[in-house]
GUNUMI-270272 format. One record per residue (C-alpha): residue number from 1; x, y, z; residue in three letters; chain. Coordinates in Angstrom, 2 decimals. Layout:
# GUNUMI-270272
{NUM; {X; Y; Z}; "Ala"; "A"},
...
//
This chain:
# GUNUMI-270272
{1; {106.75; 60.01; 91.49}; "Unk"; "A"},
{2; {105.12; 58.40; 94.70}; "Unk"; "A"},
{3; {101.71; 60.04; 94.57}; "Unk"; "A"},
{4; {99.09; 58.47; 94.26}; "Unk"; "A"},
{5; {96.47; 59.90; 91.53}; "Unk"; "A"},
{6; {93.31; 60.70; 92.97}; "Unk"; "A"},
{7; {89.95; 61.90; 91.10}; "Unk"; "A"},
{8; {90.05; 65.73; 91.31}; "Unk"; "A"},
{9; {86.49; 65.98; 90.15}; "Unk"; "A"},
{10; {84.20; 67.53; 92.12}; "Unk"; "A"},
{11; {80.52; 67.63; 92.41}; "Unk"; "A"},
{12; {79.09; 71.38; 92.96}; "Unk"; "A"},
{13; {75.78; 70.94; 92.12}; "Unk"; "A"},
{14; {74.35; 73.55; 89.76}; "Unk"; "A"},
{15; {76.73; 75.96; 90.85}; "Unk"; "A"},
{16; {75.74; 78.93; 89.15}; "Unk"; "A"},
{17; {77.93; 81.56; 87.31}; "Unk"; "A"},
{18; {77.60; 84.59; 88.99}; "Unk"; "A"},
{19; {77.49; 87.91; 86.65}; "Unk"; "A"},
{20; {80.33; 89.91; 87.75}; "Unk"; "A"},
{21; {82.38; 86.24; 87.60}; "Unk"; "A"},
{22; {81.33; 86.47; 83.93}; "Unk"; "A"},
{23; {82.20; 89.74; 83.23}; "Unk"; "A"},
{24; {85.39; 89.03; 84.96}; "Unk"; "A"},
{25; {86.02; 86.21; 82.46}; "Unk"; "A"},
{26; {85.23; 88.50; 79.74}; "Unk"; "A"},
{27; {87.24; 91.53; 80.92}; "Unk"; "A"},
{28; {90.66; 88.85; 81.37}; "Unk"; "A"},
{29; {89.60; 87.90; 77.33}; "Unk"; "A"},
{30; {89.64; 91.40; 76.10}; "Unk"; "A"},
{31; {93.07; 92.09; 77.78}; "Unk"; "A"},
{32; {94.39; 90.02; 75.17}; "Unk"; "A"},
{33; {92.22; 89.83; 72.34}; "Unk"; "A"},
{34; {89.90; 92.32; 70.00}; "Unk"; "A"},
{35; {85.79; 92.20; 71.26}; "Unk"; "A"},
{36; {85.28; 90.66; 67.87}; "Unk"; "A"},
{37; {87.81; 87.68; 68.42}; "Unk"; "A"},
{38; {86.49; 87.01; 71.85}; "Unk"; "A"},
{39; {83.02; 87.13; 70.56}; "Unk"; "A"},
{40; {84.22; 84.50; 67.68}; "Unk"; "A"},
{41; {86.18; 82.51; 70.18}; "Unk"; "A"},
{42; {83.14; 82.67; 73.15}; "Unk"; "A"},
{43; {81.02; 81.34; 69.93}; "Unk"; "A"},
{44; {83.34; 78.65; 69.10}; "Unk"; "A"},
{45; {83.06; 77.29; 72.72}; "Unk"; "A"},
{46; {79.55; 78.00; 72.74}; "Unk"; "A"},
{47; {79.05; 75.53; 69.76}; "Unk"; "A"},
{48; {81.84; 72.92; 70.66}; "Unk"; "A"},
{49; {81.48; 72.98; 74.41}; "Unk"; "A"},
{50; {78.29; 74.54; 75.69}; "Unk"; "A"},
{51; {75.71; 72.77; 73.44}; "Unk"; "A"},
{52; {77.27; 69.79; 73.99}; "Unk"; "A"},
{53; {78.09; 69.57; 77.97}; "Unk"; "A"},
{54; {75.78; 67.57; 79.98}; "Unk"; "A"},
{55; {77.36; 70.61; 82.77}; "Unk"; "A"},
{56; {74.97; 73.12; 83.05}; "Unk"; "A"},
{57; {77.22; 75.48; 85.23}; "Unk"; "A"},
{58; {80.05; 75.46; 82.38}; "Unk"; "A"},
{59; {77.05; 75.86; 79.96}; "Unk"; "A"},
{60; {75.51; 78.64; 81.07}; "Unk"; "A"},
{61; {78.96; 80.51; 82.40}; "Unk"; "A"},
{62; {80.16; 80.00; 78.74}; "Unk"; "A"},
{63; {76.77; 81.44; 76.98}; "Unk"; "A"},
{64; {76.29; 84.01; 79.85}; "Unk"; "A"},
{65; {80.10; 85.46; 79.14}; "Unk"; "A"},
{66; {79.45; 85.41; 75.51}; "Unk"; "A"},
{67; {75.71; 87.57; 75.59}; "Unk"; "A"},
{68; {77.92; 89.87; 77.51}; "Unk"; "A"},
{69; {80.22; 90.83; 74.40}; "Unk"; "A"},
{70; {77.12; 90.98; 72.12}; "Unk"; "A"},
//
């Protein structure tokens, strides 16, 4: 294709979450899905991503959403 890959990772720090970005994440899940299947599915990720991210930022946006829905 002629383009060169490049690393698209970038390092923000402890970027931080803010709360109406979470509630924005959780009001774009509940156009599509029951409160108690985004609560199940913000679990899920809780469990499979969160505790096991060495990002904080994704960590705490992902348990920050969920406590949100509880």
């Amino acid at each position: 294709m002629g383009v060169a890959r490049r690393n698209l990772y970038l390092d923000r720090g402890d970027m931080v979450t803010t709360n109406k970005e979470s509630m924005h994440l959780m009001s774009i899940l509940l156009r599509y899905m029951s409160k108690k299947m985004a609560l199940k599915m913000l679990t899920d990720m809780e469990e499979e991503v969160a505790n096991t991210t060495e990002n904080v930022s994704l960590r705490n946006s992902i348990i920050m959403t969920r406590e949100y829905l509880l």
